[in-house]
C-alpha positions in Angstrom: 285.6 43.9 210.3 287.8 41.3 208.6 287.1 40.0 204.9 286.3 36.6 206.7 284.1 37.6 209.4 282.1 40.1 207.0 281.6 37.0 204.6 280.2 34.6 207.4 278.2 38.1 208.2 276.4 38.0 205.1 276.3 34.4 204.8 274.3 34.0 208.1 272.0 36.6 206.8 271.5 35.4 203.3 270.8 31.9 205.0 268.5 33.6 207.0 266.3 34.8 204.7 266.2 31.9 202.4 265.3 29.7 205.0 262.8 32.0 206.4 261.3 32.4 202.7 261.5 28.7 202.2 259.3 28.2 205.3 257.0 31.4 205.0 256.2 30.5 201.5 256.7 27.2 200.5 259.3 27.5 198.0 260.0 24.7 195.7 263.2 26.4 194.5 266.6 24.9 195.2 267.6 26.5 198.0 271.4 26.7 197.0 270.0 28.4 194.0 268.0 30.7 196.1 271.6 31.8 198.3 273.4 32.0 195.3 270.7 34.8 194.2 270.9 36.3 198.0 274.2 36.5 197.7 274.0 38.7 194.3 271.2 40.7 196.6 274.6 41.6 199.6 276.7 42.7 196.4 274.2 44.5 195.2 273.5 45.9 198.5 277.4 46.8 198.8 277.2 48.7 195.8 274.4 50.8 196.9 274.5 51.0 200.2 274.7 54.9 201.2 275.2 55.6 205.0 274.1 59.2 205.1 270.7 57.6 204.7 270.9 56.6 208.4 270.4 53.4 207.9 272.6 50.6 209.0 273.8 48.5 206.3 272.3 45.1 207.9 269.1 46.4 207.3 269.5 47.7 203.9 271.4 44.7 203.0 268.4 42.0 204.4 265.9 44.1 202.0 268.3 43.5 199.2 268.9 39.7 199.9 265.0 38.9 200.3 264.0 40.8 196.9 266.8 39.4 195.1 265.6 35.9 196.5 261.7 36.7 196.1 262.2 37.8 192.1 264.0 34.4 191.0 261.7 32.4 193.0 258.5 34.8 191.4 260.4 34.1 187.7 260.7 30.1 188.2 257.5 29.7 189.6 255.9 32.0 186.4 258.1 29.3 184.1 256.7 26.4 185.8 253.0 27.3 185.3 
């Protein structure tokens, strides 16, 4: 996988799950801010990712992006109230 493709990869998943988070929960975040902060969640999820697991990095990397997303949207809504 090329360094281009991988990135639009990740992109399309971390857009994914913001979106989907956006919708599910009714985020009042920025949603830029929100990718930015998914997009910590894939390097984080490159750092850690261990295939002899058995698991297939998509999968670990989706779990990464959405709790990276979820804690700063849990963190600015605890500020705001």
């Amino acid at each position: 996988m090329s360094g281009d493709t991988e990135a639009d990869a990740h992109r399309e998943l971390v857009e994914r799950v913001v979106r989907r988070l956006v919708r599910e929960l009714d985020l009042s975040c920025d949603p830029d801010d929100l990718r930015a902060w998914g997009h910590q969640g894939v390097l984080e999820a490159k750092a850690r990712f261990d295939p002899a697991r058995g698991v297939r990095f998509s999968t670990f990397a989706y779990y990464r992006v959405r709790g990276a997303v979820l804690d700063v949207a849990h963190a600015r809504m605890l500020r705001v109230e």
